[in-house]
C-alpha positions as semicolon CSV with decimal commas, in nm:
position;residue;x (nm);y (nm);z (nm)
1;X;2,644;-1,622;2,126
2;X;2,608;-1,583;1,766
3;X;2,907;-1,486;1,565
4;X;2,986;-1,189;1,369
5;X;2,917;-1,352;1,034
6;X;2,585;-1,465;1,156
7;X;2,482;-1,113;1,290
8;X;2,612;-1,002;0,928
9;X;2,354;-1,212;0,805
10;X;2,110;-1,131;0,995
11;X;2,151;-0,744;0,989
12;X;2,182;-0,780;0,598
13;X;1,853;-0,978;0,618
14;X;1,639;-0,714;0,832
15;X;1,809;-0,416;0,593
16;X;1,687;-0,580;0,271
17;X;1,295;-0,631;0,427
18;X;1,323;-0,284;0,559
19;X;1,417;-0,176;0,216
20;X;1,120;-0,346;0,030
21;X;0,897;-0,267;0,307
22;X;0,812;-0,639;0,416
23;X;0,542;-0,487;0,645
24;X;0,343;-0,353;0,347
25;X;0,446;-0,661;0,137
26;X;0,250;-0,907;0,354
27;X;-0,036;-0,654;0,413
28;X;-0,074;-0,653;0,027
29;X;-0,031;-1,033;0,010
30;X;-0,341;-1,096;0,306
31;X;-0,584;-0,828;0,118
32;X;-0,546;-0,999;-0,218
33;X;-0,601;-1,315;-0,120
34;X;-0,891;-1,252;0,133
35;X;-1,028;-1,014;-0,145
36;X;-1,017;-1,298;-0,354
37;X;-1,176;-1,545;-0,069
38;X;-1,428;-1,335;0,066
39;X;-1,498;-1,014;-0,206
40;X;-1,444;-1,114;-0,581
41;X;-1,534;-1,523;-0,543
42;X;-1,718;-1,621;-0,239
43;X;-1,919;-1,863;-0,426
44;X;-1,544;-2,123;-0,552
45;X;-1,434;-2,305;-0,245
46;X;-1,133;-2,218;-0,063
47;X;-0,914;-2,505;-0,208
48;X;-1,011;-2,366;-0,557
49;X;-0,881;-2,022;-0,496
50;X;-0,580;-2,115;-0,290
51;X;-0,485;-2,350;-0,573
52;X;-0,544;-2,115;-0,833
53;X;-0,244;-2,092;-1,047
54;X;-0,276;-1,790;-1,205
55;X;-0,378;-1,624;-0,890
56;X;-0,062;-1,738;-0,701
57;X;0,105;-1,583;-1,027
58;X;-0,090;-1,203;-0,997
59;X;0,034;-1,250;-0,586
60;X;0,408;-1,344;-0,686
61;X;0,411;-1,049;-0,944
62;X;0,277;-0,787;-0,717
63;X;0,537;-0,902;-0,439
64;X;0,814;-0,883;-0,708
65;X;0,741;-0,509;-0,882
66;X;0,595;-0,363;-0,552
67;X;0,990;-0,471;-0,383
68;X;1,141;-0,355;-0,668
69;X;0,950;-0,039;-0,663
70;X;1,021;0,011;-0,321
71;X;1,377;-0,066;-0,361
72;X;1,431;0,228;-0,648
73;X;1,218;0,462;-0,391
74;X;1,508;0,365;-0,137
75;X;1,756;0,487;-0,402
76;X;1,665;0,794;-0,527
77;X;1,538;0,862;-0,198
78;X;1,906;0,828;0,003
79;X;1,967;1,184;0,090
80;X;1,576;1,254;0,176
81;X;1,601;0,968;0,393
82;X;1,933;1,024;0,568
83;X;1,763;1,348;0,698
84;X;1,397;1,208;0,771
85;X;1,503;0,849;0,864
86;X;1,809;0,844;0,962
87;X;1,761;0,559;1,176
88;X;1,603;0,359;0,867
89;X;1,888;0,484;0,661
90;X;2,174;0,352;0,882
91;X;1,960;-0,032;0,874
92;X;1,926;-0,002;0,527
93;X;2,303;0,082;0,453
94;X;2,391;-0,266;0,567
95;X;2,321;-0,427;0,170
96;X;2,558;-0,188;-0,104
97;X;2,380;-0,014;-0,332
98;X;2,448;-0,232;-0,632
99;X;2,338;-0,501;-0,430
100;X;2,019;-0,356;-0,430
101;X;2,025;-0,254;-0,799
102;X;2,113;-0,588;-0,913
103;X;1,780;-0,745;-0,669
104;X;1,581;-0,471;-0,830
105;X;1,651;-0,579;-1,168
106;X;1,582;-0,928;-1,066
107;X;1,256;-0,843;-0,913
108;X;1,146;-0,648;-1,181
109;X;1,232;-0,989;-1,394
110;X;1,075;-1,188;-1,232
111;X;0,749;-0,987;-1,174
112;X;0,738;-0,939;-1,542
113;X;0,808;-1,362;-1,607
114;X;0,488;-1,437;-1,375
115;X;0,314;-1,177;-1,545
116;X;0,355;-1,379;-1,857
117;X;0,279;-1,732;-1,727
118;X;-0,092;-1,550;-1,676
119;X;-0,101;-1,365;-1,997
120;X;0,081;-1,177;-2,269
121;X;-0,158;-0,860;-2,140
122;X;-0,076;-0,940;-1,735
123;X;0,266;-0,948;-1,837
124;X;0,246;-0,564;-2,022
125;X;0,020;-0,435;-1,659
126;X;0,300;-0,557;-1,483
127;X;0,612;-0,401;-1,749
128;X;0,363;-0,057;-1,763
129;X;0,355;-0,059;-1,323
130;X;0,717;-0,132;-1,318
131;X;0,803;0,196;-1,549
132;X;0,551;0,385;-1,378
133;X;0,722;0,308;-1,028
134;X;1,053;0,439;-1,130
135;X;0,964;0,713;-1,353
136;X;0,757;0,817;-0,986
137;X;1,103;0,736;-0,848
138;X;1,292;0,928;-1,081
139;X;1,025;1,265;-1,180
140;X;0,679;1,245;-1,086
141;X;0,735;1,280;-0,711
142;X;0,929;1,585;-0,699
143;X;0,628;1,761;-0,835
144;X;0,370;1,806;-0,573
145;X;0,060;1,746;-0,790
146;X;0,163;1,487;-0,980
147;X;0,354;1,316;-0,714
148;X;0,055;1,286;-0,436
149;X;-0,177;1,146;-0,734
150;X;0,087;0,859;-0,891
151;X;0,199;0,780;-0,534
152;X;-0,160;0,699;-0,463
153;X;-0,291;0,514;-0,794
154;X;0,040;0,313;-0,761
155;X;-0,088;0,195;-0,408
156;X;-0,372;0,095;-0,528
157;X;-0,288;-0,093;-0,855
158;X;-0,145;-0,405;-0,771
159;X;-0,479;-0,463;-0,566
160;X;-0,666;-0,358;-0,859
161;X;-0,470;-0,662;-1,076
162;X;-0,717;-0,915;-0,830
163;X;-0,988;-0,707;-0,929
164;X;-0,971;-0,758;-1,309
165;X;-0,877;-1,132;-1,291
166;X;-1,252;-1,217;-1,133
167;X;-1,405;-0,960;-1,329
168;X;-1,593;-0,872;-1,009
169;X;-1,730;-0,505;-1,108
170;X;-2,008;-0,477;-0,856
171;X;-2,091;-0,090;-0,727
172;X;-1,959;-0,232;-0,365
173;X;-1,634;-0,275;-0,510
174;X;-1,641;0,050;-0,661
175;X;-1,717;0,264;-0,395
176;X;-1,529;0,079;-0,147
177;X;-1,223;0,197;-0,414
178;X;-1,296;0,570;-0,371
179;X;-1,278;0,517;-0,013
180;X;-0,909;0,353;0,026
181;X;-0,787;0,622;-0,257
182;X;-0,911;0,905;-0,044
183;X;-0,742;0,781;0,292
184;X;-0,412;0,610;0,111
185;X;-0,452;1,056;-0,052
186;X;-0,454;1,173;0,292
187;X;-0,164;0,915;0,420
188;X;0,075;1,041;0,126
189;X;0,018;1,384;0,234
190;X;0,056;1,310;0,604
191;X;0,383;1,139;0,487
192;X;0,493;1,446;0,279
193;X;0,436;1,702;0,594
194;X;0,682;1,504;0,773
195;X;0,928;1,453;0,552
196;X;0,930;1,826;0,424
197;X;1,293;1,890;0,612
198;X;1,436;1,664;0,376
199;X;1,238;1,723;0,059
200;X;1,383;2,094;0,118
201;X;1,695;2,014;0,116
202;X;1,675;1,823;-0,219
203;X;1,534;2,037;-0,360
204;X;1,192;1,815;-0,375
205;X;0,836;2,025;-0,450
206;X;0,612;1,767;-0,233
207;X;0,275;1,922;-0,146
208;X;0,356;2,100;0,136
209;X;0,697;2,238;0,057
210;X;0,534;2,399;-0,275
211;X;0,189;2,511;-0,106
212;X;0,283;2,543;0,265
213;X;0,196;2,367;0,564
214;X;-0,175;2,497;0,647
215;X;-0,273;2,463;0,307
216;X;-0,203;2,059;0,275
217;X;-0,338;2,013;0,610
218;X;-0,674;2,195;0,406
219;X;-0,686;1,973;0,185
220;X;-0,616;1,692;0,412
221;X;-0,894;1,781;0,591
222;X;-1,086;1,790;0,278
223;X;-1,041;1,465;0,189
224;X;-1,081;1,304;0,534
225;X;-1,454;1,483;0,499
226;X;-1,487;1,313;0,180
227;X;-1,450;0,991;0,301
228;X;-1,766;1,029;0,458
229;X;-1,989;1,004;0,131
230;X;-1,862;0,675;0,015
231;X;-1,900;0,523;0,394
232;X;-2,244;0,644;0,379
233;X;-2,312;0,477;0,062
234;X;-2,126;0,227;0,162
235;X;-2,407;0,210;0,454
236;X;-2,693;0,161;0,265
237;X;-2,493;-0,228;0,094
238;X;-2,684;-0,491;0,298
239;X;-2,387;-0,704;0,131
240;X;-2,140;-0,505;0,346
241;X;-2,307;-0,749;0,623
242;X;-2,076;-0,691;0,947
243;X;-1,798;-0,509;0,811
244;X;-2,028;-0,192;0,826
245;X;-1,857;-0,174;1,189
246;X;-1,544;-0,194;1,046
247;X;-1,679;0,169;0,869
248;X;-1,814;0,326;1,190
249;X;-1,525;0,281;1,362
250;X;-1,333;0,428;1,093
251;X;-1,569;0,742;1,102
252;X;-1,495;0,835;1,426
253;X;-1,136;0,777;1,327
254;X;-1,095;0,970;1,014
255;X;-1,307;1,253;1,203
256;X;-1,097;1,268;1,504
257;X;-0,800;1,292;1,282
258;X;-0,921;1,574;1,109
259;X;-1,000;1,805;1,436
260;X;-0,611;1,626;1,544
261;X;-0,459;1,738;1,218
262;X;-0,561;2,112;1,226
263;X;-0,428;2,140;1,567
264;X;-0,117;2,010;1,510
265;X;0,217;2,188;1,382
266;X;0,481;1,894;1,442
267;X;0,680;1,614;1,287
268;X;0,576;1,360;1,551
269;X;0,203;1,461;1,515
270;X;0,243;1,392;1,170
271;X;0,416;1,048;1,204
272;X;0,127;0,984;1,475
273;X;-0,128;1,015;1,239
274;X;0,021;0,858;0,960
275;X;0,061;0,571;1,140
276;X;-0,292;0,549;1,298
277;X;-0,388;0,515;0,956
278;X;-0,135;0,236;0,824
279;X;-0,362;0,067;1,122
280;X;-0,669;0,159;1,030
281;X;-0,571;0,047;0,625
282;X;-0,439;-0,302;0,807
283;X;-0,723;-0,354;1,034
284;X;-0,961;-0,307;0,694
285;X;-0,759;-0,558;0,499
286;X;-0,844;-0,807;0,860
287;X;-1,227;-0,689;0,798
288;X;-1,311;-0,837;0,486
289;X;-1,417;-1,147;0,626
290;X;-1,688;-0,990;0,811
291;X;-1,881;-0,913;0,488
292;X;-1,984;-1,304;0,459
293;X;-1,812;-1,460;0,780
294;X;-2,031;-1,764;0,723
295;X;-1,820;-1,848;0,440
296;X;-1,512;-1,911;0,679
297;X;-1,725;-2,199;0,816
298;X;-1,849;-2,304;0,481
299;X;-1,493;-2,317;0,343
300;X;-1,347;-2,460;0,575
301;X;-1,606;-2,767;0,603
302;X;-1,529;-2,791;0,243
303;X;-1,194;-2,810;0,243
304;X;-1,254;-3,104;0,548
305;X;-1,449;-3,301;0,257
């Protein structure tokens, strides 16, 4: 049997990757690297972008300011959460405060240090995503308007850091951007609807405590019909090769969801959904290598020689 030190350890171990979301840390990590692989340069071989220094540097950084973000979310966020998450709350609890202060700090360090060994400009994306995640922390998300948008660009971003390194701008790309931000819109507002017991407690104007319940599941709604357009443009990419599945199975998703959404009224719906499309996000991230799976052979034959 282990002994209480050890389950200290342990416990203070799982509390610290609940509190920086490890989950969402290593989905971030797999989509920027098989973006890299299989979307922005299909053409270098595997041991070329595996090896690539200042790649590994853009991965490191993200994982550093998106923890550290997450961790300052965690703080200001306490009382929300001890209503909403209790259960979350009482795991997280495990590592003080000022523990976690001191890590974010660090984090935000070193994000900003690998930022640097890429480029004096990587290194001010980075120091301008780390502000922007605390003031969100701090302001922006107690505002309903502002806090849906900056919750959603800030999602997006530290993808979007890949993106300008290869200077891969194709339409594809593009539209395939409008999509996520649309469905990572809809997720935030999913979240908000069921965590409006706590936001009205503290005093928080998310979406749906400022406009009501049936109006952010209208918009919602809205936005999960919106989708649509960029899927069917999306459609007519022969590049999108056999990811295109990937896209009709996540019409029949987002559409379910939005008859699901208007006909529900409860936290656990909401939690449902919001998970269903964490999934649907994950198994998209997964997908990528069905736009050229040939190159998985092709790689791999090269890395062999």
């Amino acid at each position: 049997m282990p002994s209480f030190k050890v389950k200290r350890i342990i416990f203070k171990l799982l509390s610290l990757v609940s509190v920086i979301r490890g989950y969402n840390i290593l989905v971030l990590v797999l989509a920027q690297y098989l973006a890299a692989i299989f979307v922005f340069s299909p053409t270098k071989s595997l041991r070329t972008i595996v090896f690539d220094a200042d790649l590994l540097y853009i991965v490191l950084a993200s994982i550093c300011v998106v923890a550290s973000g997450y961790i300052i979310n965690n703080f200001y966020d306490a009382k929300v959460d001890r209503i909403n998450r209790p259960l979350k709350t009482g795991l997280d609890n495990y590592v003080k405060q000022s523990t976690k202060l001191k890590l974010y700090f660090a984090l935000n360090f070193l994000g900003f240090i690998f930022g640097y060994l890429i480029s004096v400009r990587a290194a001010l994306f980075f120091a301008i995503y780390i502000f922007a995640i605390w003031f969100y922390s701090h302001k922006l998300k107690k505002y309903p308007f502002t806090g849906l948008v900056s919750a959603t660009i800030l999602t997006i971003l530290p993808f979007f850091a890949v993106f300008v390194y290869f200077q891969n701008f194709s339409k594809i790309i593009f539209v395939h951007a409008i999509f996520l931000f649309l469905v990572i819109m809809v997720r935030e507002l999913l979240k908000d609807l069921q965590s409006m017991k706590g936001a009205i407690v503290n005093d928080y104007d998310t979406f749906p405590v400022f406009y009501g319940e049936v109006r952010t599941k209208k918009l919602s709604i809205f936005l999960l019909f919106l989708t649509l357009f960029p899927i069917v443009v999306l459609f007519s990419y022969p590049a999108l090769s056999y990811m295109r599945y990937y896209f009709y199975f996540a019409l029949f998703v987002l559409v379910f969801l939005g008859f699901y959404l208007w006909n529900s009224s409860e936290t656990k719906h909401y939690r449902l959904m919001h998970n269903v499309l964490k999934v649907l996000l994950l198994i998209g991230v997964f997908s990528l290598i069905f736009i050229k799976p040939e190159l998985i052979v092709e790689k791999v034959i090269d890395r062999l020689n």
